[in-house]
KEVEXFI-118934 format. One record per residue (C-alpha): chain; x, y negated, z negated. Coordinates in steps of 0.001 Angstrom, whole numbers. Example, Ala and Ser with C-alpha at 12.3 -4.5 7.8 and 13.67 -1.06 7.14 Angstrom:
2
- tivex | px | py | pz
- A | 12300 | 4500 | -7800
- A | 13670 | 1060 | -7140
END
This chain:
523
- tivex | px | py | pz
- A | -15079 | -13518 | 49875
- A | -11885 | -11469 | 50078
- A | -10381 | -13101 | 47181
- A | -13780 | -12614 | 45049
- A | -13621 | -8451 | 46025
- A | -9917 | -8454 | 44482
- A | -10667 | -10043 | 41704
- A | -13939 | -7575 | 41363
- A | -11792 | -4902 | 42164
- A | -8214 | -5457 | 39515
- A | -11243 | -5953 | 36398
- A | -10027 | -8525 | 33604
- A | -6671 | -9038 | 32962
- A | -4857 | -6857 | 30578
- A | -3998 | -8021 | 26804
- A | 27 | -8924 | 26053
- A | 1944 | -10030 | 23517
- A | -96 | -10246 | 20260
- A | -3143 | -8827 | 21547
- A | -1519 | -5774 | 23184
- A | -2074 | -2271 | 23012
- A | 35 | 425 | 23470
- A | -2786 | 2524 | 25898
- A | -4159 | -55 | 28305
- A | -8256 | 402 | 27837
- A | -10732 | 413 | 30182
- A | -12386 | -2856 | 31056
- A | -15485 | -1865 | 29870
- A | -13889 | -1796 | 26039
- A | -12862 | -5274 | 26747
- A | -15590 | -7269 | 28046
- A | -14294 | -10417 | 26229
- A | -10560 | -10759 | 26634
- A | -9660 | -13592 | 24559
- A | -7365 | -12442 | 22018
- A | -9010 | -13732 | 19169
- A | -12036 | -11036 | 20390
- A | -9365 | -8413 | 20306
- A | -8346 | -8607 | 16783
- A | -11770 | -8301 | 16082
- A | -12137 | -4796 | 17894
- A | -9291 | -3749 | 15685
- A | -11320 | -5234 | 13016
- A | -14462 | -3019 | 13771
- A | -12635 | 494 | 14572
- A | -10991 | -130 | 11109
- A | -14153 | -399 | 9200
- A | -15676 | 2403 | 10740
- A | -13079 | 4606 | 10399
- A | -14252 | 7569 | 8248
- A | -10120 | 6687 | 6831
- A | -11527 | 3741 | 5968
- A | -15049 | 5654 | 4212
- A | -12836 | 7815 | 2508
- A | -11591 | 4569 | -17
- A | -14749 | 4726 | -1978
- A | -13663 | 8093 | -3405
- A | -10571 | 7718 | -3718
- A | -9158 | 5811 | -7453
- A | -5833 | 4262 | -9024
- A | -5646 | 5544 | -12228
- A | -9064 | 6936 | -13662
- A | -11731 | 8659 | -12015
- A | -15077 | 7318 | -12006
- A | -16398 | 9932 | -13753
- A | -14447 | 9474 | -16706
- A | -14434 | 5781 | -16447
- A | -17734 | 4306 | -15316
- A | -19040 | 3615 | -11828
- A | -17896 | 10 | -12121
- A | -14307 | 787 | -12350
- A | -12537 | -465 | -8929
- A | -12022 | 2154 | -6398
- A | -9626 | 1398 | -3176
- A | -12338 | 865 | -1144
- A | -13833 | -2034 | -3454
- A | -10071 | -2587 | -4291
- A | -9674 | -3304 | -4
- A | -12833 | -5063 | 165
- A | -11718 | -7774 | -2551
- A | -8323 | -7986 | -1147
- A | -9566 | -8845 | 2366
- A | -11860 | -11918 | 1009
- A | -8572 | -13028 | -434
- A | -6472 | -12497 | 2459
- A | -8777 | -14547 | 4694
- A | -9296 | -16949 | 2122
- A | -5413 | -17561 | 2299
- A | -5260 | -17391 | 6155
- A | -8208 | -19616 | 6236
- A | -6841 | -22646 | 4515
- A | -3497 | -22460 | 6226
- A | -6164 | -23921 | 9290
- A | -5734 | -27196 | 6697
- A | -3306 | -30104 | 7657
- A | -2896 | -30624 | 4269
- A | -1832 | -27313 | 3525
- A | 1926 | -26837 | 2625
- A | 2132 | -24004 | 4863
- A | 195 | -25326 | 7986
- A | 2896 | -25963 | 9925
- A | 4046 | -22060 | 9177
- A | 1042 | -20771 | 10463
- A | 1008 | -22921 | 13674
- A | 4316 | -21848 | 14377
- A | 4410 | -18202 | 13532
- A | 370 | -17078 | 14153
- A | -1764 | -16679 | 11045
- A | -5129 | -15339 | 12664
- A | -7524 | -14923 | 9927
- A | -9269 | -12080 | 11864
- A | -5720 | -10450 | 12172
- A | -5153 | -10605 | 8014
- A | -8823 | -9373 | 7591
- A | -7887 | -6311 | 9553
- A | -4437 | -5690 | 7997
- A | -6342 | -6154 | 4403
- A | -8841 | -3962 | 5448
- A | -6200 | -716 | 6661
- A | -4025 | -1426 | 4077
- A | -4679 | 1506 | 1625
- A | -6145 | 3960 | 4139
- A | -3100 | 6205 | 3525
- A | -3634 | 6492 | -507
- A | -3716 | 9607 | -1208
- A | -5412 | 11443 | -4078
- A | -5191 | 10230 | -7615
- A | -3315 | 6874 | -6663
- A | 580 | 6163 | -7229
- A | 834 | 9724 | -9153
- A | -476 | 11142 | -6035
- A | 1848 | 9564 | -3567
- A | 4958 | 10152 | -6534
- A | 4245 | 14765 | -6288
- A | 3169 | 14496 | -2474
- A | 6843 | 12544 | -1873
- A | 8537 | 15193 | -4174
- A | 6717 | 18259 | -2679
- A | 7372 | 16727 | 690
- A | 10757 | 16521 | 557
- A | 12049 | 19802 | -1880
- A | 9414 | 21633 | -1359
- A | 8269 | 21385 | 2481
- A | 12219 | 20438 | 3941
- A | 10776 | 16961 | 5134
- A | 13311 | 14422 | 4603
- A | 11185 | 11354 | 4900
- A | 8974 | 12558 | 2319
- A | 5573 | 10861 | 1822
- A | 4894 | 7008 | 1078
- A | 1502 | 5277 | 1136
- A | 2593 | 2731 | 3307
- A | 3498 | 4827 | 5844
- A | 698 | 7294 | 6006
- A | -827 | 4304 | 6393
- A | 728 | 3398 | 9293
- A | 443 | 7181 | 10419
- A | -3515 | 7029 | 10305
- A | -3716 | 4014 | 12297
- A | -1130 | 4684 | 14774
- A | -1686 | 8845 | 15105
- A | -4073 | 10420 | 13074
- A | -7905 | 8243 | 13437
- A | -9866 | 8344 | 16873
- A | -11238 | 6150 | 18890
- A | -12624 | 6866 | 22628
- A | -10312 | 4689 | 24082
- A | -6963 | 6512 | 22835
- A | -5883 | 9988 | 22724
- A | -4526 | 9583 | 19507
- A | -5001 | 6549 | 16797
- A | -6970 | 3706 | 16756
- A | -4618 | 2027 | 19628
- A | -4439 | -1619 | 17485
- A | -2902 | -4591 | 18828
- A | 587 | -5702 | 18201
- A | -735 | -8182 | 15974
- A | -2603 | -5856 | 13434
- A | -269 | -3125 | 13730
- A | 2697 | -5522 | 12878
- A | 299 | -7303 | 10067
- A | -86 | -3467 | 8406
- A | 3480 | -2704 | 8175
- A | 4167 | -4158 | 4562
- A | 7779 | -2504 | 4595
- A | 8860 | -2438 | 8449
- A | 11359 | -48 | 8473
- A | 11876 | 3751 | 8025
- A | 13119 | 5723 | 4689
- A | 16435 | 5674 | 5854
- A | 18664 | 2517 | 7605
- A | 21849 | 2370 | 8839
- A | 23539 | -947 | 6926
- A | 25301 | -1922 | 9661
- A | 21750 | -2875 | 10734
- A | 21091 | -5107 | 7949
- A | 21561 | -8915 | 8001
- A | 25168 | -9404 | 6377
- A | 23212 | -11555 | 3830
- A | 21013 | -8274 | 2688
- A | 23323 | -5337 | 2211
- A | 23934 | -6302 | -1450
- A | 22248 | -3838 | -3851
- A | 20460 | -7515 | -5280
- A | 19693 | -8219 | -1693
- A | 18719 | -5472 | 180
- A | 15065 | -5940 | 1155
- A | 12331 | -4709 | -1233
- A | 11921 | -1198 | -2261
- A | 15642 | -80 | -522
- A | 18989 | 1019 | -2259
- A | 22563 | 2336 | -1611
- A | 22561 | 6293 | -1659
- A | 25581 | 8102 | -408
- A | 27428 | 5659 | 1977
- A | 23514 | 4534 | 3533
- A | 20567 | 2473 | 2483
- A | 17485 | 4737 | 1708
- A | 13827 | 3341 | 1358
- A | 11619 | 3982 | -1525
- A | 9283 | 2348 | 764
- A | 8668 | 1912 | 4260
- A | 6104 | 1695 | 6794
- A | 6554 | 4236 | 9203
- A | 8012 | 7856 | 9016
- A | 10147 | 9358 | 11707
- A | 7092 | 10504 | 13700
- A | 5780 | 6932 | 13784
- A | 8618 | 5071 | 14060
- A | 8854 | 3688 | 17457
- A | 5211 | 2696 | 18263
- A | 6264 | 634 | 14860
- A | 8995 | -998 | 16383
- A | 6632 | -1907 | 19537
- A | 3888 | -2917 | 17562
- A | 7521 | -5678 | 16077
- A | 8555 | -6338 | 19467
- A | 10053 | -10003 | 19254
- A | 9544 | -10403 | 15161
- A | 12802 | -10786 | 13333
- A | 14264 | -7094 | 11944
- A | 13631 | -5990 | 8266
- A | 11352 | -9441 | 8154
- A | 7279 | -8801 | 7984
- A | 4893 | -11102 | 10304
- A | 3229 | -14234 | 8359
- A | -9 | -12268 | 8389
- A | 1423 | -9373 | 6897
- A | 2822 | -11503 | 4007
- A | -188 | -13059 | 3624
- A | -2101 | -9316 | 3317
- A | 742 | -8435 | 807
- A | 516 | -11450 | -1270
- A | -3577 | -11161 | -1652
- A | -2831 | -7250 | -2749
- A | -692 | -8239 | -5356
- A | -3026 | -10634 | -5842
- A | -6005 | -8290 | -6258
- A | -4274 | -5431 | -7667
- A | -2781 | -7793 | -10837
- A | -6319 | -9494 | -11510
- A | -8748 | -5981 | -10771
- A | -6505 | -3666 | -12838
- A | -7209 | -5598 | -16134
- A | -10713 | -5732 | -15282
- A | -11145 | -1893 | -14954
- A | -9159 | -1169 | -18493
- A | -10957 | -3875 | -19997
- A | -14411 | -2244 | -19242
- A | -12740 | 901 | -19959
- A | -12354 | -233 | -23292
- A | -8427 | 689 | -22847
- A | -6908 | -2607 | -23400
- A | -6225 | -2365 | -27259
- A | -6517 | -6684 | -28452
- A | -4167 | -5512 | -31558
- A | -1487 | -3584 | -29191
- A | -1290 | -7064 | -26244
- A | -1681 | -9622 | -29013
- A | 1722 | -8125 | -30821
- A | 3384 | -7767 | -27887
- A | 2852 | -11641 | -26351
- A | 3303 | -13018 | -29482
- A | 6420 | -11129 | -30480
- A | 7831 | -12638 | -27463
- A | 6579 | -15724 | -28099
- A | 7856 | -16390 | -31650
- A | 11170 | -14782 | -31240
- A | 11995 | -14808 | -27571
- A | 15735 | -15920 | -28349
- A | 16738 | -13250 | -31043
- A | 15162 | -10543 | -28161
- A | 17917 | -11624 | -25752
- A | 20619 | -10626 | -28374
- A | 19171 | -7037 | -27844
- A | 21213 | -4167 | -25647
- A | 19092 | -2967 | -23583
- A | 19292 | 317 | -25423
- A | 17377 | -928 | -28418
- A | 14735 | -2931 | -26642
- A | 13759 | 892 | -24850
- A | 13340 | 2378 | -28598
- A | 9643 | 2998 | -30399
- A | 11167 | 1060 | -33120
- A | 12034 | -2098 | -31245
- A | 10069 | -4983 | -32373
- A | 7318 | -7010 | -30815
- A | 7988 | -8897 | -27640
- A | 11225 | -5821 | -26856
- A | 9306 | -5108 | -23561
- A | 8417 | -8245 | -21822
- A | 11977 | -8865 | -22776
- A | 13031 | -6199 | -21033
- A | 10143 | -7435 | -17952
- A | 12153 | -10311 | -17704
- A | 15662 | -9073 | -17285
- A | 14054 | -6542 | -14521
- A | 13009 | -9595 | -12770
- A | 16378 | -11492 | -12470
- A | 18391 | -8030 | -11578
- A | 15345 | -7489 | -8833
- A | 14001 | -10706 | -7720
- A | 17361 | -13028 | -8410
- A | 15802 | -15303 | -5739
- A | 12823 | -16504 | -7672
- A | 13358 | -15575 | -11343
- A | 13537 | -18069 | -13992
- A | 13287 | -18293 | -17668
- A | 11125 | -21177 | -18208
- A | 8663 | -19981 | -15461
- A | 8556 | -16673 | -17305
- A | 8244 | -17905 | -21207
- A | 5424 | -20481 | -19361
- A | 3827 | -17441 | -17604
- A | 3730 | -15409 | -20788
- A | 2225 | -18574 | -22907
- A | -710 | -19176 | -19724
- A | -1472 | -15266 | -19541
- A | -1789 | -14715 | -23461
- A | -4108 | -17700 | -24000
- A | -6304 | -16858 | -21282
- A | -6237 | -12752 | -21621
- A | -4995 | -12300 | -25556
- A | -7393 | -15283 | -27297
- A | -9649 | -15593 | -24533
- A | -11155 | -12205 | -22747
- A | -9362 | -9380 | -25086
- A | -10823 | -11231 | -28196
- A | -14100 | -9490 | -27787
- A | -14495 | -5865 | -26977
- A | -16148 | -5228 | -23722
- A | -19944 | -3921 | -24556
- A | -21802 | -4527 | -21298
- A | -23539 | -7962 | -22057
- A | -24337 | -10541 | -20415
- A | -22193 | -12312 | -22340
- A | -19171 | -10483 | -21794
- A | -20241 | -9835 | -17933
- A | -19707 | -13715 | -17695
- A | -16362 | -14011 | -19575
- A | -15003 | -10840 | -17135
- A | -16374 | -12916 | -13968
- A | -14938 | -16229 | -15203
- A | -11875 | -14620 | -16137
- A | -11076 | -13067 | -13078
- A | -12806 | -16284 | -10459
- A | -10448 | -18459 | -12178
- A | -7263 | -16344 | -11470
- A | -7953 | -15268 | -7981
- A | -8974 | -19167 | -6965
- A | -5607 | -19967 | -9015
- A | -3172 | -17470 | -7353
- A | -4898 | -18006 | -3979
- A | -4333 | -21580 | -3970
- A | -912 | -21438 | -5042
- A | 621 | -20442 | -1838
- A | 3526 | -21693 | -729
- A | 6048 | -21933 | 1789
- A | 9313 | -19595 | 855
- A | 11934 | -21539 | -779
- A | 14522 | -19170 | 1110
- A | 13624 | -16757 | 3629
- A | 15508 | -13898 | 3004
- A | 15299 | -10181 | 3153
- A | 13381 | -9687 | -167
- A | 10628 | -12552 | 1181
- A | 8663 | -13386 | 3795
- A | 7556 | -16658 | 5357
- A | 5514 | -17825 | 2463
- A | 5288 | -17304 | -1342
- A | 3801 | -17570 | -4167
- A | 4718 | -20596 | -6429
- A | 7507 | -19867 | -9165
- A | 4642 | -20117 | -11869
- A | 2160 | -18077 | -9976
- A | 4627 | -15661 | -8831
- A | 5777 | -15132 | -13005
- A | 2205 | -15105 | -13701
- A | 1412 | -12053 | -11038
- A | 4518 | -10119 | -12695
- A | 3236 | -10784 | -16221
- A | -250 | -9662 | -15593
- A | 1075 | -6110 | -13360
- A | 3300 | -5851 | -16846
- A | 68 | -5721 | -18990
- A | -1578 | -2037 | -17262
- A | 1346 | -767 | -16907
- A | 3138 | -980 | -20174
- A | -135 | -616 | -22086
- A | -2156 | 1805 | -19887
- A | 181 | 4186 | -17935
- A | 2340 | 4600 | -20852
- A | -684 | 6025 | -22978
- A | 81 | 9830 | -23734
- A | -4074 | 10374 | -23122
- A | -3309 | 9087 | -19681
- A | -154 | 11023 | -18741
- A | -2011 | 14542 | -20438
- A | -4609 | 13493 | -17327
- A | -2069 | 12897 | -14829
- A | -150 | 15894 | -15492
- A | -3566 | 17906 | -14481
- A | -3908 | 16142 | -11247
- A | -27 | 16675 | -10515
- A | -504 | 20400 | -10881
- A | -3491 | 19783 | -8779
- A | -2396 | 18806 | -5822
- A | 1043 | 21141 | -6040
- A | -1396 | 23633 | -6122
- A | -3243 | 22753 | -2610
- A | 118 | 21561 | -704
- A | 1557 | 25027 | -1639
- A | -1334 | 27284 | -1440
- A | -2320 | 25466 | 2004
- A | 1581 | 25826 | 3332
- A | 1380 | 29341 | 2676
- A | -1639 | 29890 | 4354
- A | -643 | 28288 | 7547
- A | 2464 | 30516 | 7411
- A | 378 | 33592 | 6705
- A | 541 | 35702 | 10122
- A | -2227 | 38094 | 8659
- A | -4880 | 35052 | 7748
- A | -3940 | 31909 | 9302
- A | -6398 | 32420 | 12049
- A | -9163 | 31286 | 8782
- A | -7163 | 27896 | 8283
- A | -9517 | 25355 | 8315
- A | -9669 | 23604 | 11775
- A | -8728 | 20176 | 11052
- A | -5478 | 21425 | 9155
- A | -5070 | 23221 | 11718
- A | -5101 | 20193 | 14456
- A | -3104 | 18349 | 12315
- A | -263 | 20848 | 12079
- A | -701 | 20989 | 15880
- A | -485 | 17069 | 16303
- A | 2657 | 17003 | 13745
- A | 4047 | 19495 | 16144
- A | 3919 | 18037 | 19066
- A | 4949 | 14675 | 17340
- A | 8350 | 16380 | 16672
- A | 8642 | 17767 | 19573
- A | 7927 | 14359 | 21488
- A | 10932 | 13385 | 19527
- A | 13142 | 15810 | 21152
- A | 12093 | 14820 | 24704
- A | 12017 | 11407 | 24279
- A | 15002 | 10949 | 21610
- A | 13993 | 6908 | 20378
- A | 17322 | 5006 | 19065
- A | 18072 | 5403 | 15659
- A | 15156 | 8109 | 14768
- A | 16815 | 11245 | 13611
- A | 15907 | 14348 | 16015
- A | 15448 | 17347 | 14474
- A | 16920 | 20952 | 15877
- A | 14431 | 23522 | 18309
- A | 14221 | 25694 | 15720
- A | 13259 | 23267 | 12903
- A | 10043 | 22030 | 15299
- A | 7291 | 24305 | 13880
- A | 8429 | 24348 | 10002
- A | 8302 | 20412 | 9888
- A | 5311 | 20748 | 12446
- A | 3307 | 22803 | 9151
- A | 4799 | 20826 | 6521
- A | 4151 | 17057 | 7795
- A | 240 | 18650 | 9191
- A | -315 | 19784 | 5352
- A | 733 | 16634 | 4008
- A | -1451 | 14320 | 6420
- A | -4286 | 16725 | 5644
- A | -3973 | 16708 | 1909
- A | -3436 | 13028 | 1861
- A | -6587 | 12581 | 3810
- A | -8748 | 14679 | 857
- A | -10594 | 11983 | -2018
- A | -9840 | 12768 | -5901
- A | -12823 | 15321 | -5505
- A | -12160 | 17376 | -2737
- A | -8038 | 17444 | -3394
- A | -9651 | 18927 | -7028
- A | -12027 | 21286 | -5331
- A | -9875 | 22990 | -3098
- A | -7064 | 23038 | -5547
- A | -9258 | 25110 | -7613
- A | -10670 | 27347 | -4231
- A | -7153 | 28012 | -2920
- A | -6459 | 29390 | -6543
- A | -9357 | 31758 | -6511
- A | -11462 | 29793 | -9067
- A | -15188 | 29691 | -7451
- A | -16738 | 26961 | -9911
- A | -16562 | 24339 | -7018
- A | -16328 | 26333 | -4461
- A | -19686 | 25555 | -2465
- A | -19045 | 21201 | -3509
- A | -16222 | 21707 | -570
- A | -19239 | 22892 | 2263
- A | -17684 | 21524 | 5520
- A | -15442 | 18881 | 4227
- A | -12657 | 21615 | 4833
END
């Protein structure tokens, strides 16, 4: 009888390890305590985040408007890569798989990949990779903040700071597991080398997205900015450093994944993808790839190069970048598979909404996500630029070659960057008009109240830092506080706005009323 009335009284026990959280809950929260039941709590509060909501506004490259409502957004974009993700994670549970063994060893919970899948683009910000490219440059000149913006890492900020939940004063308060399994680049913008594995402090080593500036290692990306930085390294606790989890990998590998296969869908109904323009290019490479490796690199960047110049030049990026897995035959093999299949096969005829050409988009792109998916593979070398597992050396070529195609013939377009130079003033205009009004003594009292919260939140972030001074997290002066306080709350709260709203109170903040009543109460 005693013993029953203690264990009545102490509840369940608490989560650890994996399943931990970094504010215990209340046992009411956690009726089931088996971890797998946890990871799907993380699950559910990610889905229902109104971060989360947010996606299905928010686009890559072209707005819906001007592109169709079929064109992906990043909420269809997370959607797709989270049936991939599980679909990897799922037959890792196979004996027969080559990377069973990996997954027993390291933890590959499918629920845990789902979720990581699922948060992974809840820090885009407006208007896609040109959005995070101005908010990182007005961030850091512009605002004084010296870790800038990144995706990833707002990201990381949303889940770990900036969502609610009942059972947390601040973020979603995710397990280890998920928060770990989000954290694509697990480290901040700026590392001390001596830090780095001796292997990795190479400039064709260092880990992904890194290089030497000024005596140190600085991040193009990362996962977590100063403010974030040590619930990141509790969420690592016990994973090896500058090395992501197995289900992280796993999330990263469906994105690229998703993100090579769903971009040539949306052009191709866009009607962007030019047959003449591709069909030069792949077979200029392919009927003269030996003369192109004569080229300087200086001619092969010139209008006038010839046919094939730039996959030429794809491939030399990929054995000064990825040394590790790069290889000639894999890429002339890679260019062959993808031109057959994209050049004579879907680009052949002009998308026009049929049925007909509904079915060759849908076989097109089932046939290269069930490829790519299946061709996962344990790492040949497990260094800082990979992770546990991999895709094949074909596969891998393949994913490169395919990325190659939207960028080279899509973001290079001068119709595009007219667009995107619109949407960069854009948003310069709202981060500066809304800095200024914070710092307005006369009028900030009007600021709308969830800036205002979040420049309150960034505050007290900052000044956490002081107090608590983690190891290796710069700490900024007193006196700097409340300036990087206003500039890190403007930048969460912009970040947080879709394409439509960032555009509507760009225009508001510069006096234009045309919009004015689309913004309501989304302020």
């Amino acid at each position: 009888m005693t013993g029953g009335s203690a264990r009545a009284t102490q509840g369940p026990a608490r989560p650890t390890g994996r399943a931990a959280r970094r504010v215990p809950e209340p046992a009411t929260t956690l009726e089931v305590i088996g971890e797998h039941s946890q990871f799907r709590l993380d699950l559910e509060r990610i889905r229902f985040s109104p971060y989360f909501s947010r996606l299905s506004a928010v686009t890559q490259v072209i707005a819906q408007p001007g592109a169709g409502p079929l064109i992906h957004n990043r909420l269809t974009h997370s959607i797709k890569v989270t049936a991939v993700a599980r679909a990897i994670a799922v037959g890792f549970a196979d004996a027969s798989s080559p990377a069973h063994a990996l997954a027993i060893e390291h933890g590959c919970d499918a629920v845990v990949v789902q979720a990581a899948a699922s948060a992974h683009d809840l820090g885009h910000p407006p208007f896609g990779h040109l959005g995070e490219r101005v908010l990182d440059r007005l961030a850091r000149e512009t605002l004084g903040l010296a870790d800038g913006f990144e995706g990833n890492a707002q990201t990381y900020r949303i889940i770990a700071s900036l969502d609610v939940t009942g059972a947390a004063p601040h973020g979603l308060n995710l397990t280890a597991a998920v928060r770990a399994a989000t954290a694509k680049y697990p480290w901040p913008r700026f590392v001390d080398p001596a830090t780095l594995p001796l292997s990795a402090r190479s400039d064709g080593a260092l880990p992904r997205g890194m290089r030497h500036v000024d005596g140190g290692v600085e991040a193009g990306k990362f996962s977590a900015y100063d403010l974030d930085a040590a619930d990141l390294a509790d969420a690592r606790r016990g994973l090896a450093p500058f090395a992501q989890s197995l289900e992280c990998t796993v999330m990263d590998l469906a994105d690229d994944i998703a993100y090579s296969i769903h971009d040539v869908d949306d052009f191709y109904r866009a009607g962007l993808l030019s047959h003449g323009a591709v069909a030069r290019e792949f077979r200029g490479y392919a009927d003269d790839d030996g003369a192109l490796r004569l080229l300087g690199d200086e001619v092969l960047g010139q209008r006038t190069a010839p046919a094939g110049s730039a996959l030429e030049g794809l491939r030399r990026k990929l054995h000064r970048s990825d040394a590790w897995v790069a290889n000639d035959d894999a890429f002339a093999e890679a260019v062959r598979v993808v031109a057959d299949d994209l050049v004579d096969g879907l680009l052949a005829s002009p998308f026009d909404g049929s049925i007909a050409t509904e079915r060759s988009l849908s076989s097109f792109t089932n046939r290269w996500i069930g490829h790519l998916q299946s061709s996962v593979v344990p790492s040949p070398e497990v260094g800082a630029r990979t992770g546990l597992v991999t895709l094949d050396t074909l596969a891998w070529h393949e994913v490169e070659v395919l990325k190659f195609v939207h960028r080279h013939f899509i973001l290079d377009r001068a119709d595009i960057a007219l667009y995107q130079r619109g949407l960069s003033r854009a948003l310069t205009r709202a981060v500066k008009g809304l800095t200024a009004w914070m710092t307005d003594d006369f009028d900030r009292h009007r600021v709308p109240y969830r800036l205002r919260e979040l420049v309150e939140l960034a505050t007290d972030g900052y000044t956490a830092l002081r107090a608590e001074r983690p190891e290796g997290v710069p700490i900024p002066a007193r006196s700097e506080v409340p300036r990087l306080g206003v500039g890190r709350g403007v930048v969460d709260y912009v970040a947080s706005l879709s394409d439509d709203q960032a555009l509507a109170v760009s225009e508001a903040i510069d006096g234009r009323p045309d919009r004015l009543w689309d913004i309501g109460q989304s302020l």
